[in-house]
C-alpha positions as CSV (number, residue, x, y, z in Angstrom):
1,X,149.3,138.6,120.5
2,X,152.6,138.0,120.3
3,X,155.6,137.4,123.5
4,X,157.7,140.5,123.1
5,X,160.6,140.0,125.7
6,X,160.9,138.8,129.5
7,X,163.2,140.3,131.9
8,X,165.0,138.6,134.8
9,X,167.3,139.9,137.6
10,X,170.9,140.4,137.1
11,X,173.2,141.4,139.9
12,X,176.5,141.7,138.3
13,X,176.3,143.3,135.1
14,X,179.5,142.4,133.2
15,X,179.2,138.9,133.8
16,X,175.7,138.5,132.9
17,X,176.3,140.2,129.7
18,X,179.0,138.1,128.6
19,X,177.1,134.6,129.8
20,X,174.5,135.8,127.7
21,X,176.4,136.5,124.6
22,X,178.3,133.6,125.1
23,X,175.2,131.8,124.5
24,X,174.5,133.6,121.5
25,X,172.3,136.2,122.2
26,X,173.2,139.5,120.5
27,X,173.5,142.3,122.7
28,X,171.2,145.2,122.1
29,X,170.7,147.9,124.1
30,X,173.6,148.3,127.0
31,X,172.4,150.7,130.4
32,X,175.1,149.1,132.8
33,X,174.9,148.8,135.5
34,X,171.4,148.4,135.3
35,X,170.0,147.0,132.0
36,X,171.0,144.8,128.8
37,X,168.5,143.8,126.4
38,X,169.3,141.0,123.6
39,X,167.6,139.8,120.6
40,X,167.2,135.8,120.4
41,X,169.4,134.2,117.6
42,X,166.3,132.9,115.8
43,X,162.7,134.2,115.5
44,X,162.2,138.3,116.7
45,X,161.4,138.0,120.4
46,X,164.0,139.6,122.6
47,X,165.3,139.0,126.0
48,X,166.7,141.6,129.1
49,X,167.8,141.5,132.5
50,X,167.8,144.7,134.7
51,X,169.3,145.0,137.9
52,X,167.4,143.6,141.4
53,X,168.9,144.7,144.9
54,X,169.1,141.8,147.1
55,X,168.2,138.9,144.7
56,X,170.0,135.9,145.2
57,X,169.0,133.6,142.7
58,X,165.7,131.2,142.7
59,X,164.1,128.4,140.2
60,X,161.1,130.6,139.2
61,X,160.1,132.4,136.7
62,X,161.6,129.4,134.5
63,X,163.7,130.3,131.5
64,X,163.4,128.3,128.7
65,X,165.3,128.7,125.3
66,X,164.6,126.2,122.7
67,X,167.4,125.1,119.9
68,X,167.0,122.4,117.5
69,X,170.8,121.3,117.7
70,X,170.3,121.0,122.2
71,X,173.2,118.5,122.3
72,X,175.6,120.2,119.9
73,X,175.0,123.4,121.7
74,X,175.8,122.3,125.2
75,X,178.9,120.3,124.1
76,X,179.6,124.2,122.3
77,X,179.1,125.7,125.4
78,X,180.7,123.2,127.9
79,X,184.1,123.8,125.5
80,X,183.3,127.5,126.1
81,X,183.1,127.0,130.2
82,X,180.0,127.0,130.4
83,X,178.8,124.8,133.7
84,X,175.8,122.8,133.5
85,X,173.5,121.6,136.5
86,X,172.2,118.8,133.9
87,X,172.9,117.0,130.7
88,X,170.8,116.6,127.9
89,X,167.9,114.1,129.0
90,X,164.5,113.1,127.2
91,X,161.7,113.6,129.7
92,X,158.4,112.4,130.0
93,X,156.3,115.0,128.4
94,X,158.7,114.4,125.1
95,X,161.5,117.1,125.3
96,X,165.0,116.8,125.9
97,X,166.8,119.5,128.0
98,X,169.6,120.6,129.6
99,X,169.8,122.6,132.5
100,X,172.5,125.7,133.8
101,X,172.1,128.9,135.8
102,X,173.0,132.6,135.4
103,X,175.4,134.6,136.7
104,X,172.5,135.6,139.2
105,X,171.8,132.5,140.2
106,X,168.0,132.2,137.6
107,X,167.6,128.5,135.9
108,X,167.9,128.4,132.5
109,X,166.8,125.2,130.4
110,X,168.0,124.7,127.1
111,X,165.4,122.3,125.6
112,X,164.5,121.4,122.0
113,X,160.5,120.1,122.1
114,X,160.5,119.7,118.3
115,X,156.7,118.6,117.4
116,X,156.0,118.2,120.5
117,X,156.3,121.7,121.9
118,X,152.9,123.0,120.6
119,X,151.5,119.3,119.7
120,X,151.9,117.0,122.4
121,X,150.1,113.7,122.0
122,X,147.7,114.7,125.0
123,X,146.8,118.5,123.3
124,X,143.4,119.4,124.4
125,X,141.2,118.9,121.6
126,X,139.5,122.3,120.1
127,X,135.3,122.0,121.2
128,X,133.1,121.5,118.1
């Protein structure tokens, strides 16, 4: 099985397309005012955001993308305007990330896990 796409809420259409793009996703398939779907700039998975009455932002679901360049690509994006709730920071659990919202008011985290993404030190051990 494979993760296809997630979709989160956007409430103003122009705006979230162009935050989007201006973090490099390619723009897909264009339904304003209602839908835009993007392809990721690496790997085949594929990201949307469709159009919620009344949502005013929130924390969950989390949105993480993953770059292997994290701290070149937020200085990139701070020239670009781009506003940034966080700088890049190495956490605990071994990734470094940056954190930003939306146009809609969703948290985004730009992270780069590296190894550690699917092989943390404490990975459950396969039985037998």
């Amino acid at each position: 099985m494979r993760l296809n796409q997630v979709t989160v809420p956007l409430v103003d259409y122009e705006a979230s397309v162009a935050f989007y793009r201006t973090l490099g996703l390619k723009l897909i398939v264009a339904a304003p005012p209602r839908y835009a779907r993007f392809e990721m700039s690496d790997g085949d998975s594929t990201f949307s955001i469709e159009k919620v009455e009344g949502w005013t932002g929130g924390d969950w679901p989390g949105i993480w993308f993953e770059s292997d360049r994290l701290d070149e690509l937020v200085a990139e994006l701070k020239a670009k305007g781009v506003v940034f709730e966080s700088n890049p920071e190495t956490m605990s659990y071994l990734w470094r990330m940056a954190q930003l919202r939306d146009p809609a008011g969703n948290r985004i985290t730009l992270f780069h896990g590296g190894e550690n993404r699917l092989n943390p030190p404490w990975r459950v051990k396969p039985d037998g």
